[in-house]
N, C-alpha and C positions, 0 to 999 in steps of 0.2 A: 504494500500500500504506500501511494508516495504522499508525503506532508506538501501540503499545500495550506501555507497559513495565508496568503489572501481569503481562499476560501471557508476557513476558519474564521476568518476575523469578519468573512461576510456572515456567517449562520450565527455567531455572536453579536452581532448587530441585530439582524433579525429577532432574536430572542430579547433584547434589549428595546426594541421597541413594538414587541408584543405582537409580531406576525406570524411567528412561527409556535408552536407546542413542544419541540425538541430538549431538551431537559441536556445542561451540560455534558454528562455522562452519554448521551446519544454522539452528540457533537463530538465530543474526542476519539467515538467509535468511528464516527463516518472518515474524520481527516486523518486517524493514525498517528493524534497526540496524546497524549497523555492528563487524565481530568485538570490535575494540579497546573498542566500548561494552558491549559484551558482557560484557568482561572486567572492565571498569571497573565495572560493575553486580554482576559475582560476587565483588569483593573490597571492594567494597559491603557483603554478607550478608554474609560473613566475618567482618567488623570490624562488622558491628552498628550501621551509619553509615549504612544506606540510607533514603531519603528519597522515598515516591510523590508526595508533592506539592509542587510548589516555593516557597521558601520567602517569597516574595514575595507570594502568589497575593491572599491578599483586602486589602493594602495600596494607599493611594492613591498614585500614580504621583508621584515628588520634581518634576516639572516642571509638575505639573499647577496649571491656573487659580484660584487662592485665590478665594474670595468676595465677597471686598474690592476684589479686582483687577476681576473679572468687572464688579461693579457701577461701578469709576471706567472701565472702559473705556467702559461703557453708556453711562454719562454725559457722559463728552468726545465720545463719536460721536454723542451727541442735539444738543451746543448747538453740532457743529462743521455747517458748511455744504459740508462737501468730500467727494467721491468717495471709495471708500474703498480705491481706490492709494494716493489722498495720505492719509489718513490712516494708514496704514501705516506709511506713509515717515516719517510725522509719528512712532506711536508703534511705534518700530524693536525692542522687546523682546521684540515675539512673533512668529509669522508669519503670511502674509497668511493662510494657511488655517484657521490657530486664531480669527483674528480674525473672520475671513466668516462659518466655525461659528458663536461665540459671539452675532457681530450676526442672524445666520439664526434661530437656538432665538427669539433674542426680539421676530421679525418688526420686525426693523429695516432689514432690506431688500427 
């Protein structure tokens, strides 16, 4: 069942101004939330706080590979001669799967 909280927040509205008969507990069965979210979404509209998108959503991830990094990593993995365990092991700040990504994109292996 996929959550769809617009449509959540539509049948809470509806309840809210007395068009529909669905009793909360219905409501969390139909969208595939949970009562207590339910609840936490109706006093959401109440307080005029509610939020359909989250507030992160088109922001760059704080962990993610700076440009500057991406191209010194590029560069220590071209003039190095070693597999790229050891070079991992060598630079220990990322993980081996970011690192194989970022060597991969630039047909470095």
């Amino acid at each position: 069942m996929k959550h769809d909280k617009e449509y959540a927040v539509g049948l809470i509205q509806k309840k809210l101004n007395n068009e529909t008969f669905l009793s909360y507990q219905e409501i969390a069965e139909l969208t595939g939330y949970h009562v207590k979210y339910i609840s936490k979404l109706k006093r959401q509209m109440l307080n005029g706080t509610i939020q359909l998108e989250h507030g992160n959503k088109h922001r760059r991830p704080k962990n993610a590979l700076t440009r500057e990094e991406s191209q010194k990593i590029i560069q220590l993995y071209k003039n190095s001669h070693v597999s790229l365990r050891k070079f991992c092991k060598f630079y220990n700040r990322r993980s081996y799967s970011c690192l194989y990504n970022l060597l991969k994109k630039n047909d470095l292996l």
